[in-house]
C-alpha positions as CSV (number, residue, x, y, z in Angstrom):
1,X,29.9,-9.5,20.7
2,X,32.0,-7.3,23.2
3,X,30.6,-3.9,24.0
4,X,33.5,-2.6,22.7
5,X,32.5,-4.1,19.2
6,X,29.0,-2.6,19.4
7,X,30.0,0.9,20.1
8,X,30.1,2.3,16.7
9,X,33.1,4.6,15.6
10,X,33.1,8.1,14.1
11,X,34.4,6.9,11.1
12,X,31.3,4.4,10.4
13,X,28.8,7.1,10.9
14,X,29.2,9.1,7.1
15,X,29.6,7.1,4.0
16,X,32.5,8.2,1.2
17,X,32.9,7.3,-2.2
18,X,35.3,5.0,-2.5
19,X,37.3,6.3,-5.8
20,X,36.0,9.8,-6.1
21,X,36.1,10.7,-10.0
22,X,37.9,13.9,-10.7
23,X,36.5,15.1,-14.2
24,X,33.3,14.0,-16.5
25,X,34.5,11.0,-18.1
26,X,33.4,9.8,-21.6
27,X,30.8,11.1,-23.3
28,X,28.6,8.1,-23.3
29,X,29.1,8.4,-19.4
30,X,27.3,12.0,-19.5
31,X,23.6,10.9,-20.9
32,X,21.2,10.1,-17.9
33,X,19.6,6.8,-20.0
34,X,23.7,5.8,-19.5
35,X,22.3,5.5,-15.6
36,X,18.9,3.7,-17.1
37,X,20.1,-0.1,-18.4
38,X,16.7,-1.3,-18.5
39,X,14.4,1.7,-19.7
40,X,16.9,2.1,-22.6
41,X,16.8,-1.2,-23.6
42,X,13.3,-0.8,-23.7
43,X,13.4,1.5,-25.4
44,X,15.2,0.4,-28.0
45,X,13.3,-2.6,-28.8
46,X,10.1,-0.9,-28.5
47,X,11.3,1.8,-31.4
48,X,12.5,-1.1,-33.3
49,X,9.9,-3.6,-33.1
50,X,7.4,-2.7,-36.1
51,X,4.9,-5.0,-34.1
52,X,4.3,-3.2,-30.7
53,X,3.0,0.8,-30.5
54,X,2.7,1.1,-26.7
55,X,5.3,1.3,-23.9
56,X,4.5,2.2,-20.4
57,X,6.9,3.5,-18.6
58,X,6.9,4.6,-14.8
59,X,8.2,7.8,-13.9
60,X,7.8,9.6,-10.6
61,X,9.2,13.4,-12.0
62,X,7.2,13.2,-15.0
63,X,7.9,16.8,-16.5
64,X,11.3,16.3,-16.1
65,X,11.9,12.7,-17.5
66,X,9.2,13.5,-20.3
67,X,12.2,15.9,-21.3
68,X,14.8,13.7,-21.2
69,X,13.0,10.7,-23.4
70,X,12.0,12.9,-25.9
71,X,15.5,13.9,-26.3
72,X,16.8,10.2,-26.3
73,X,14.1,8.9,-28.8
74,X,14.8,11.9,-31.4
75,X,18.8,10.6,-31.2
76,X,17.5,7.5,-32.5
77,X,15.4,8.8,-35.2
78,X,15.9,9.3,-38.7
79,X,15.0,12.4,-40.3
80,X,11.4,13.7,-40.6
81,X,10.0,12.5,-43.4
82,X,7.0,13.4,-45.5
83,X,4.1,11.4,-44.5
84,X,0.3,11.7,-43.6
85,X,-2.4,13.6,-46.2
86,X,-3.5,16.7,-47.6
87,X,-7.2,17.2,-46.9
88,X,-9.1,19.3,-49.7
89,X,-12.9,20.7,-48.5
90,X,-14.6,21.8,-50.9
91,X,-17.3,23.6,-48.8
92,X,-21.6,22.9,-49.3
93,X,-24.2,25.5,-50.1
94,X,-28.0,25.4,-49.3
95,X,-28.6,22.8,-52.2
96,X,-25.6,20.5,-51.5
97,X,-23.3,19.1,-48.7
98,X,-19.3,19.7,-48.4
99,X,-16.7,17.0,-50.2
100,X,-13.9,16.0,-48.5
101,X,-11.2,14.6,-50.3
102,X,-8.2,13.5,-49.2
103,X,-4.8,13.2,-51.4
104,X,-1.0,11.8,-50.3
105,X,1.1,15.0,-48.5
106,X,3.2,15.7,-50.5
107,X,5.4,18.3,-48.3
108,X,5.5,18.8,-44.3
109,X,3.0,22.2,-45.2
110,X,-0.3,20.0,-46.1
111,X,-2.6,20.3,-43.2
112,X,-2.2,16.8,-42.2
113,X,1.4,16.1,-43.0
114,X,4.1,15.1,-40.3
115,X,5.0,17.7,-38.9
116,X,8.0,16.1,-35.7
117,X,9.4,12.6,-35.1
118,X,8.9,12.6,-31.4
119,X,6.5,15.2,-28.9
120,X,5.3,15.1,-25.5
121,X,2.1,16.1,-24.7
122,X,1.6,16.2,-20.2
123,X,-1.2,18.2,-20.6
124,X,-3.7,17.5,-23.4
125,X,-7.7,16.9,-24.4
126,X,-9.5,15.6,-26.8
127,X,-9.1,18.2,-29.5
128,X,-5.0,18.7,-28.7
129,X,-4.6,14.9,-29.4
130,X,-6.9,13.5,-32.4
131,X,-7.8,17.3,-33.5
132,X,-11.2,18.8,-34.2
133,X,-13.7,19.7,-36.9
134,X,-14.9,23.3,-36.7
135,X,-18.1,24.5,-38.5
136,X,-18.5,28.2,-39.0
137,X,-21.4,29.2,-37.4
138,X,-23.0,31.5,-39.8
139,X,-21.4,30.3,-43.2
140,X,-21.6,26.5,-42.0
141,X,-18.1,25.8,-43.7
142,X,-16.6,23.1,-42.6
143,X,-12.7,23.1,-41.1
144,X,-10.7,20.1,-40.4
145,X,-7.7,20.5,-37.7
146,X,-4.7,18.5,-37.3
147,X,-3.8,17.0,-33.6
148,X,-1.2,15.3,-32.1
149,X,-1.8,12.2,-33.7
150,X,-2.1,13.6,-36.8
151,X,1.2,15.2,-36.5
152,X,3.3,12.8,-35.0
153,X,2.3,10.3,-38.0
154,X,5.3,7.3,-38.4
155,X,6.7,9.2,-35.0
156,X,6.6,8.9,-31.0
157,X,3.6,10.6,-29.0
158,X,4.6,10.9,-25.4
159,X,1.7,11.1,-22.7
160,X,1.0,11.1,-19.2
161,X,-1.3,8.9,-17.2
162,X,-2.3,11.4,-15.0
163,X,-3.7,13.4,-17.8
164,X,-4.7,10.6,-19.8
165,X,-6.9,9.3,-16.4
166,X,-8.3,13.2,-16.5
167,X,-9.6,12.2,-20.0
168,X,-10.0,8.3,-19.8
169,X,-12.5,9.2,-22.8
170,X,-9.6,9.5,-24.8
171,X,-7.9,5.8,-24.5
172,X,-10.2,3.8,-26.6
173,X,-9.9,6.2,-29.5
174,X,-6.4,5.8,-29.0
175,X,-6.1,2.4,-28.6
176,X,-8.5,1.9,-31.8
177,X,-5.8,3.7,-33.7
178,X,-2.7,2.1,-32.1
179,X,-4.1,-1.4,-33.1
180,X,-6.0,-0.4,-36.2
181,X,-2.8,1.6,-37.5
182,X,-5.7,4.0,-39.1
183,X,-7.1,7.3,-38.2
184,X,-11.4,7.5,-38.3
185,X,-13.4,10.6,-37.8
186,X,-16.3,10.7,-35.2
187,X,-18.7,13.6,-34.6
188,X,-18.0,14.7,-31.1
189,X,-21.4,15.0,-30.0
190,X,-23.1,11.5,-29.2
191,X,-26.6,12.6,-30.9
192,X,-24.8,14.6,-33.8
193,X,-24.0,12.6,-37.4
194,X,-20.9,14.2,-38.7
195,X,-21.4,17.1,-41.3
196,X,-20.6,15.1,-44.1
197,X,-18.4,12.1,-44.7
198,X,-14.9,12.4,-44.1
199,X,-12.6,9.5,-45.4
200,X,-10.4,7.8,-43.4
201,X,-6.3,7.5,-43.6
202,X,-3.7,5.4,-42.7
203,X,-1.8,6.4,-39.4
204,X,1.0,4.5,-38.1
205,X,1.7,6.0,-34.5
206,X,3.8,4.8,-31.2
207,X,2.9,6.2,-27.8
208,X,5.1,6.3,-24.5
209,X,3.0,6.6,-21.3
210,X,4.7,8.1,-18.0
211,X,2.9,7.5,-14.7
212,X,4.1,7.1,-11.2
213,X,3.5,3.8,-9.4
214,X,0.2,4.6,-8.3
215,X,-1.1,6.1,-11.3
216,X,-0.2,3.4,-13.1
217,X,-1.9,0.6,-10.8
218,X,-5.0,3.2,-11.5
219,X,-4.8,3.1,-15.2
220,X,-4.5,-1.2,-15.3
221,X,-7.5,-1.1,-13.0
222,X,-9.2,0.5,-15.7
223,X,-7.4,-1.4,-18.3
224,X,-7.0,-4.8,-17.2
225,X,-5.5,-5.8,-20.5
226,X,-3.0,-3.2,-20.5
227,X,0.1,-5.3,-20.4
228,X,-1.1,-7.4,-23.3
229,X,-1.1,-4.5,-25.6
230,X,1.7,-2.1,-24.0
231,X,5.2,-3.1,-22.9
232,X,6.4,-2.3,-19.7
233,X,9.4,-0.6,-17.8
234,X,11.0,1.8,-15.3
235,X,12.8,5.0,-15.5
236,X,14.4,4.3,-11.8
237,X,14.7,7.2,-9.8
238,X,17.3,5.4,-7.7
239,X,20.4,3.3,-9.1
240,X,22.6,1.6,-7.2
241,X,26.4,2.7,-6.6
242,X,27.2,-0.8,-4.8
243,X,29.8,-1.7,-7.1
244,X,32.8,1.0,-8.7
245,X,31.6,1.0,-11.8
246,X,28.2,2.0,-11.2
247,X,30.0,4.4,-8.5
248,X,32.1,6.0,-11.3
249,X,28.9,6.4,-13.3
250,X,27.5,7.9,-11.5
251,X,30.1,10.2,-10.2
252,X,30.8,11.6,-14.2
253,X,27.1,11.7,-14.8
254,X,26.9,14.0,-11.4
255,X,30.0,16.0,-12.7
256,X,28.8,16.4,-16.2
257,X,25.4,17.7,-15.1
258,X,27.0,19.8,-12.8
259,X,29.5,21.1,-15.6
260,X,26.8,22.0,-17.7
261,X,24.4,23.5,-16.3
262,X,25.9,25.0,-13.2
263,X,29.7,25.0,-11.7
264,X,31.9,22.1,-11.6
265,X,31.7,20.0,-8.3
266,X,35.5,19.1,-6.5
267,X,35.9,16.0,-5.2
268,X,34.7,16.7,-1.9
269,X,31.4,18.3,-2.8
270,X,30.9,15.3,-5.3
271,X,31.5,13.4,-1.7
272,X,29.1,15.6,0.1
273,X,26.6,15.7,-2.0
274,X,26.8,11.7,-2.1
275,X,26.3,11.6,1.7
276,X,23.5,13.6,1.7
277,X,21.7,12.1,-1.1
278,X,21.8,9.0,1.2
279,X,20.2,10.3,3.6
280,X,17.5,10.8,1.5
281,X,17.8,7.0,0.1
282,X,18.4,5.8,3.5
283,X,20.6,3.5,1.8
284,X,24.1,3.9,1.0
285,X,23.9,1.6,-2.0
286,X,20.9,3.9,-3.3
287,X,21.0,7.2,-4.8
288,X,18.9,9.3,-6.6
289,X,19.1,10.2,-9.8
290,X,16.2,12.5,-10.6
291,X,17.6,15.5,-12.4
292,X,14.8,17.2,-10.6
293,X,16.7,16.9,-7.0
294,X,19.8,17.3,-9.0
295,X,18.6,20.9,-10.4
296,X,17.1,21.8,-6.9
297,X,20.8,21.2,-4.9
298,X,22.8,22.8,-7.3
299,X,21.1,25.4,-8.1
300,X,21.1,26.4,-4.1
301,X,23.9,25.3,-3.7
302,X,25.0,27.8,-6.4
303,X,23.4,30.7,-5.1
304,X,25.0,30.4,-2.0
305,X,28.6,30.0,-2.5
306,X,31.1,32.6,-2.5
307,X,33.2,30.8,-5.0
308,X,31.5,31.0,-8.8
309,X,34.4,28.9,-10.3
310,X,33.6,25.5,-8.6
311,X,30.9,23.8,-6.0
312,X,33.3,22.5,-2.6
313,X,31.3,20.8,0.2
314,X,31.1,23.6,2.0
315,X,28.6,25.0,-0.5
316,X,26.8,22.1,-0.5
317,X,26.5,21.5,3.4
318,X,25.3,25.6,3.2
319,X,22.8,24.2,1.2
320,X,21.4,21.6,3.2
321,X,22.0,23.4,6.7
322,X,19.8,26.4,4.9
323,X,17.1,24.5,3.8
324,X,17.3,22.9,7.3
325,X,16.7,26.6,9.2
326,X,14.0,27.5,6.5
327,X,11.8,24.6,7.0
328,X,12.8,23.9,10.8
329,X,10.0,26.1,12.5
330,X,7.7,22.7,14.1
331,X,11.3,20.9,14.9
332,X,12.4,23.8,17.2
333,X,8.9,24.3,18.7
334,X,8.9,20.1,19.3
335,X,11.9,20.4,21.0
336,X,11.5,23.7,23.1
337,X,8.9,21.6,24.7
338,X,11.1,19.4,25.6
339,X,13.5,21.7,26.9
340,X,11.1,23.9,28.6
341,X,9.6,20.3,30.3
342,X,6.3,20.9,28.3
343,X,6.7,17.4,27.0
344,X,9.1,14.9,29.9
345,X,12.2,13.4,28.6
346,X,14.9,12.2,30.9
347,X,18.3,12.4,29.7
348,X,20.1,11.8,32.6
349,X,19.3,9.7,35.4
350,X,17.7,5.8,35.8
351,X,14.4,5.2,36.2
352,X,12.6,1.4,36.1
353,X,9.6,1.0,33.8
354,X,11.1,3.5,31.6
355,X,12.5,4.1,28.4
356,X,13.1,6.6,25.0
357,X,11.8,5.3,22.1
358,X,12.5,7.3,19.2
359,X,10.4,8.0,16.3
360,X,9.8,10.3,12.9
361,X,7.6,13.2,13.2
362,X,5.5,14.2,10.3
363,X,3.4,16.9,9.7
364,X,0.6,17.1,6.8
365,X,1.4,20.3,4.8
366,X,5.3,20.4,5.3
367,X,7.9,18.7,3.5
368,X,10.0,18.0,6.7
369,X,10.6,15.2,8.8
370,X,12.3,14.7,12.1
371,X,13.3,12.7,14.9
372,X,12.2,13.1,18.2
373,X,12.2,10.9,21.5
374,X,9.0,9.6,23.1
375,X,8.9,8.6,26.7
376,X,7.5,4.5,26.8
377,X,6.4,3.3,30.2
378,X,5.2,0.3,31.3
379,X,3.9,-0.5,34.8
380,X,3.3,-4.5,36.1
381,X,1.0,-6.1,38.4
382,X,0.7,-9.6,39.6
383,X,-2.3,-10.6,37.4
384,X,-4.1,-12.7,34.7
385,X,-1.6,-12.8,32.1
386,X,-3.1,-9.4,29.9
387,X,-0.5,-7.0,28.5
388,X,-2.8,-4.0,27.9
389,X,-1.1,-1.4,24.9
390,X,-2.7,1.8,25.6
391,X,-2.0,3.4,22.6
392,X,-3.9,0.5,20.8
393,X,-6.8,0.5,23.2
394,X,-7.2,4.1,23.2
395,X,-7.5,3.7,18.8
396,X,-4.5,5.9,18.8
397,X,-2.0,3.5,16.9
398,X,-2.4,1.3,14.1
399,X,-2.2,-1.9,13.0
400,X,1.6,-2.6,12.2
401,X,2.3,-0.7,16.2
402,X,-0.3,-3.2,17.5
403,X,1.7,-6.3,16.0
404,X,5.0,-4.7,17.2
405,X,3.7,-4.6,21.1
406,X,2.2,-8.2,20.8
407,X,5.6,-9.3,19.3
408,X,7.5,-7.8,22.1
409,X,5.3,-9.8,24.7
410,X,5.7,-13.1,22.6
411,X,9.6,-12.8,22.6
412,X,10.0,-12.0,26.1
413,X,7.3,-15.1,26.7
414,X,9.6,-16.9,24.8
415,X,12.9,-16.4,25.7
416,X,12.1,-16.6,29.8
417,X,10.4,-19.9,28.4
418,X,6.5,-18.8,30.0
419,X,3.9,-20.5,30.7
420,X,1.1,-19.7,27.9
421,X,-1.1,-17.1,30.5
422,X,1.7,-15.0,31.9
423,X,1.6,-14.8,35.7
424,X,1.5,-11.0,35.2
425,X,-0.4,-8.1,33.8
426,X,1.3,-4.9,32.1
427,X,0.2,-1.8,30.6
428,X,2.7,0.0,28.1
429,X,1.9,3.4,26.8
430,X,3.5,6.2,24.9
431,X,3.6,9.1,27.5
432,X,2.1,12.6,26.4
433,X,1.3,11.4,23.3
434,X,-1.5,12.7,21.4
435,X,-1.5,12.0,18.0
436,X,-2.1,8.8,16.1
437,X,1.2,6.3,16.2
438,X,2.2,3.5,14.0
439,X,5.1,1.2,12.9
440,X,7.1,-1.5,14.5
441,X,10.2,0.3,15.1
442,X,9.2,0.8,19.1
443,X,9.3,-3.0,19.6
444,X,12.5,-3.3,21.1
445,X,11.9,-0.8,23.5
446,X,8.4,-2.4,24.6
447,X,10.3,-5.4,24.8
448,X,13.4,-3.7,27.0
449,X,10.7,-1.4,29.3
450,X,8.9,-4.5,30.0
451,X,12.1,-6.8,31.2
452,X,12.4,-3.5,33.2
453,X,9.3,-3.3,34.7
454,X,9.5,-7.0,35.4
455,X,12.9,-7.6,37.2
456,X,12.7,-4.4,38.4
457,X,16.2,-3.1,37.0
458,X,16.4,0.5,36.4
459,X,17.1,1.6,32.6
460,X,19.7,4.5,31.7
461,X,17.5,7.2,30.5
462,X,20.8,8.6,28.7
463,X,20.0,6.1,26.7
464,X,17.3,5.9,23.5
465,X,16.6,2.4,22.1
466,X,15.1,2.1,18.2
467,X,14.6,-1.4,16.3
468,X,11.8,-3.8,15.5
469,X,12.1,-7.3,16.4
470,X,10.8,-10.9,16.0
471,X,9.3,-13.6,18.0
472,X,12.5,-14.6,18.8
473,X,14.4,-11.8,19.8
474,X,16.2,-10.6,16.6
475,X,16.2,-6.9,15.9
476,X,15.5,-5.7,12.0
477,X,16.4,-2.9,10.4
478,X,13.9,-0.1,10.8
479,X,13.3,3.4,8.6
480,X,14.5,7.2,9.7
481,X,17.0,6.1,11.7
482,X,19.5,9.2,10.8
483,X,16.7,11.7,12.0
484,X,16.1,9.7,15.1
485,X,19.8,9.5,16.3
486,X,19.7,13.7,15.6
487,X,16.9,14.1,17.1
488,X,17.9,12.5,20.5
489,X,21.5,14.2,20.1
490,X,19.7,17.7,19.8
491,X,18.6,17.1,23.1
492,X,21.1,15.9,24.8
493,X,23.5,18.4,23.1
494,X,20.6,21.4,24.3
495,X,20.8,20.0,27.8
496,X,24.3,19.9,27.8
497,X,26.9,16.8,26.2
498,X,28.3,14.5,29.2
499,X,29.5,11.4,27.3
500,X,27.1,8.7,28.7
501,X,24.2,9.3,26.3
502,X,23.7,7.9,23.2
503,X,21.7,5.7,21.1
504,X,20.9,1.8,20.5
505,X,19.9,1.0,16.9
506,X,20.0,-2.6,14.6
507,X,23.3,-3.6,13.4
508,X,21.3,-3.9,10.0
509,X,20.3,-0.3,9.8
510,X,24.6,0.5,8.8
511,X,23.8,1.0,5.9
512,X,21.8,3.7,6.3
513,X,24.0,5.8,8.4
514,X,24.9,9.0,7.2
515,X,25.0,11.8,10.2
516,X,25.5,15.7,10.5
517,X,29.0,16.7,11.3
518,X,27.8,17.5,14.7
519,X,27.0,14.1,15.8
520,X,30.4,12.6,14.2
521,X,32.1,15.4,16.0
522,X,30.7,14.3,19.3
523,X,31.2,10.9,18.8
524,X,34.7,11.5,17.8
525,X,35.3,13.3,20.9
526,X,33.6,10.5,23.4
527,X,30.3,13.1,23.8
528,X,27.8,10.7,22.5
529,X,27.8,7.1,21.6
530,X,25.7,4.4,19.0
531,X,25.7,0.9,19.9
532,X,24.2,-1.5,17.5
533,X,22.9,-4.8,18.2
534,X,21.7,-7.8,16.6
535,X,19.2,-9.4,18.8
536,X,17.5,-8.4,22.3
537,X,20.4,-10.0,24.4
538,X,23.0,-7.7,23.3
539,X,20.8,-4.6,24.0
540,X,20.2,-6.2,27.7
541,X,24.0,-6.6,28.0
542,X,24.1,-2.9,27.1
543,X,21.3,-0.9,28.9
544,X,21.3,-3.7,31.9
545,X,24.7,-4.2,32.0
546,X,23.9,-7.9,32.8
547,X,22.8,-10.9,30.9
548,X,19.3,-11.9,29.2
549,X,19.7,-15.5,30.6
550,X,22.3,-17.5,31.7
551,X,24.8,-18.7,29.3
552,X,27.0,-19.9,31.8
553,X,26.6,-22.3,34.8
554,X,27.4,-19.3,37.4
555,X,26.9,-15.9,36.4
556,X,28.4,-12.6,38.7
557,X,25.4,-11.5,38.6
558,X,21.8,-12.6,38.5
559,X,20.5,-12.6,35.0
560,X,17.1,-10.6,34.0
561,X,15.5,-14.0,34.0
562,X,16.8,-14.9,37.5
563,X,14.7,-12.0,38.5
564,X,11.7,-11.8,37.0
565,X,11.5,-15.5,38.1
566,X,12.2,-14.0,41.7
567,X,9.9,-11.5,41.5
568,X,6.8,-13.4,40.3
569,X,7.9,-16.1,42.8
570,X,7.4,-13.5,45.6
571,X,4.2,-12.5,44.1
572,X,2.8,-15.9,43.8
573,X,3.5,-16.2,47.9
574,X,1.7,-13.4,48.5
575,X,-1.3,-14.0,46.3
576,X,-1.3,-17.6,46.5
577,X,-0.5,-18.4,43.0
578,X,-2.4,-20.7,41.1
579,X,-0.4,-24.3,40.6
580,X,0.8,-24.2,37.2
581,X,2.5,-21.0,37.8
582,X,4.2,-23.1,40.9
583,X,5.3,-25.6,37.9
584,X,6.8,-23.1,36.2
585,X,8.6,-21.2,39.4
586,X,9.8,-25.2,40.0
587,X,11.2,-25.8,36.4
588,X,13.0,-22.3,36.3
């Protein structure tokens, strides 16, 4: 691939919809389960099937999907019905205990009657769901209340696992009833006999369970036969938009909600608020559907446009730039430290043994990320073969940054076609960091710093290198990479634009690409450029300006290989290198 081809341009850096839909469509369009193939399938059948009385459903906004199936299940439903009992007491004395009888309701009044066809219930406890028996505490009469279950006889309970894992007590009453389709009185003390007999009545109940992911994986530890008595799917808080009719969907869906409960959205904001919901995604194929984060942008959006008749992209962009300056206080001090040479990063300049890595800051407490560069140096010394990751060594990286480094050594072992102990010794760190590290995502720039240490080639420090790679040399797509590209062009655009910096990510992360105006601006104007690459040798080709190895029988100039093998060579005359290192100089 020519240079040329991996400089990316403007135009690639911000997705578009491809056929942006200009009005709300169709009615069936406008309902969010029209986004939700396989939940309202579920659905369906569940509701239908006389057989099955549990479906589990995973749900990361809860309150707000909770909402949203109730509404959807009481389309479906027919009419409330009279069904349930009518319990008479007719109360003890001192010679005699209370009767409890219990007769056929015969309107939605009796005390244990249906009383809705669907309910939700997020927050609930014993009492709330299969009701209670109250005894007076002088008098000693006896009171029966109704619960949930009670009320919601032939109809749809809907609960959450969260709460439901708050009262775990509560799931094997409830799953007695659901598979005994009958409703039994207990005393709710464990040493108590209740105060008389109370008969038992049929109860035929179905209950929908919303949980997130790790609720869930909670609640089946607990229950390992879960998924023998419950059915099972997903309220997707992501669809994709990879084809046009999911697009157009999605767009009406988008435009409807808007419609309704806000201003309509033109075209353009539709389009902006597309690109943005990407960069949440990280996928442009991805989008989220919650009406949570749908509610949340509007709404701001809303409040701070000028224009009450419609939502433009200016208005959204407001939006996002606002929430950007609110929660932006630890991205501006990060980067006046940089500025104010608190923290080193070269921008300008070339320096060997040296490189920007880039990574995604986070900070407990705060619901913003960002990208910021981190200084990687690596130093080399004729030795016994050891490449030493500080950051490991010191315990101040994980496991997955660990596996990144020793990747990076492997590759470069390799592709320059090593012996098995390396003729070297290297130590790589992450400069003035102090905080604990991990992911893969550095691993092309351990691999790059140390062919620069090696042969001795100064790298551009205008230049900031992200991607993880494999054992033979191909880089993969990482995560963040839109805050990472920012966050480098922040500081080169602080220090002052001057066309020569930019930023080297995987061909693979394209897809994720969805940059600030800013950036495409400078890009468009030759300020700043991206390269992306596919594998190590291209981003050699780039930051080198020379090739990995040879792929040609003479090469203009020496490749990386040519002199690292020069270098150790020299090394191994000095210190009187062992002989199967003078094998190897021989061979290469």
């Amino acid at each position: 691939m020519a240079l040329s081809e991996q400089k990316l341009a403007w135009t690639a850096l911000q997705p578009h919809l491809t056929a942006l839909a200009t009005e709300a469509g169709e009615q069936h369009l406008r309902d969010f389960f029209a986004l939700q193939p396989r939940a309202c399938s579920a659905l369906t059948q569940f509701l239908q099937n006389s057989h099955r009385s549990l479906l589990v459903l995973k749900a990361d906004d809860q309150s707000e999907y909770a909402s949203a199936v109730e509404k959807w299940v009481k389309s479906q439903q027919a009419p409330l019905q009279v069904s349930g009992v009518q319990y008479e007491v007719a109360q003890g004395d001192s010679f005699s205990f209370a009767q409890v009888n219990v007769q056929p309701a015969q309107s939605v009044q009796d005390n244990f009657a249906s009383k809705k066809t669907v309910a939700t219930a997020l927050y609930f406890d014993h009492a709330s769901l299969f009701g209670a028996i109250r005894i007076h505490p002088t008098s000693h009469d006896i009171q029966l209340n109704a619960g949930l279950v009670h009320q919601l006889n032939h109809g749809v309970l809907i609960l959450s696992v969260s709460q439901l894992l708050n009262h775990f007590d509560c799931w094997e009453r409830l799953k007695h009833i659901l598979a005994t389709k009958q409703f039994d009185w207990y005393s709710a003390h464990p040493f108590k006999a209740l105060p008389c007999e109370i008969p038992s009545y049929p109860l035929n109940l179905k209950v929908i369970l919303l949980g997130n992911r790790e609720e869930l994986a909670t609640l089946n530890d607990l229950v390992p036969d879960l998924y023998h008595l419950a059915e099972y799917s997903e309220i997707e808080s992501y669809i994709s938009v990879e084809k046009a009719p999911q697009q157009q969907a999605w767009q009406q869906y988008v435009l409807s909600f808007a419609e309704q409960q806000f201003s309509p959205l033109t075209p353009d904001g539709l389009d902006k608020l597309y690109q943005w919901l990407v960069r949440e995604s990280e996928s442009r194929v991805l989008i989220n559907t919650s009406p949570l984060k749908l509610t949340q942008i509007l709404s701001g959006a809303s409040q701070l446009s000028t224009n009450h008749h419609a939502l433009s992209a200016v208005d959204i962009e407001q939006y996002f730039q606002q929430q950007s300056q609110q929660q932006g206080f630890l991205r501006q001090q990060a980067y006046a430290d940089i500025f104010y040479h608190q923290v080193y990063i070269e921008t300008e300049n070339e320096a060997v043994g040296q490189i920007n890595g880039l990574s995604v800051v986070e900070f407990s407490g705060t619901p913003m990320s960002f990208g910021e560069p981190s200084r990687i140096s690596c130093i080399v010394q004729f030795g016994d073969g050891e490449v030493v990751d500080i950051e490991r060594k010191s315990e101040l990286a994980g496991n997955v940054h660990g596996k990144g480094m020793m990747i990076a050594e492997n590759c470069l072992a390799n592709i320059l076609d090593m012996p098995s102990q390396l003729p070297f010794s290297a130590s790589l760190v992450f400069e003035q960091s102090y905080g604990e590290i991990d992911g893969d995502s550095a691993s092309l720039a351990a691999f790059l710093v140390l062919a620069s240490a090696l042969s001795d080639l100064p790298i551009p420090q205008s230049i900031a290198v992200t991607g993880s790679i494999d054992q033979f040399g191909l880089v993969h797509s990482v995560g963040g990479v839109n805050d990472k590209i920012e966050g480098f062009f922040a500081i080169c655009q602080g220090r002052g634009l001057n066309g020569k910096q930019g930023v080297i990510i995987p061909e693979s992360c394209l897809y994720q690409l969805s940059l600030t105006d800013d950036v495409v601006t400078a890009v468009k104007n030759n300020q700043f450029s991206i390269w992306v690459v596919n594998d190590v040798f291209e981003a050699c080709e780039i930051l080198f300006d020379r090739p990995l190895i040879a792929e040609q029988p003479v090469q203009e100039k020496s490749t990386i290989a040519q002199l690292i093998t020069k270098r150790i060579e020299q090394y191994a005359e000095q210190h009187h290198a062992p002989p199967f290192w003078l094998k190897w100089f021989n061979k290469k």
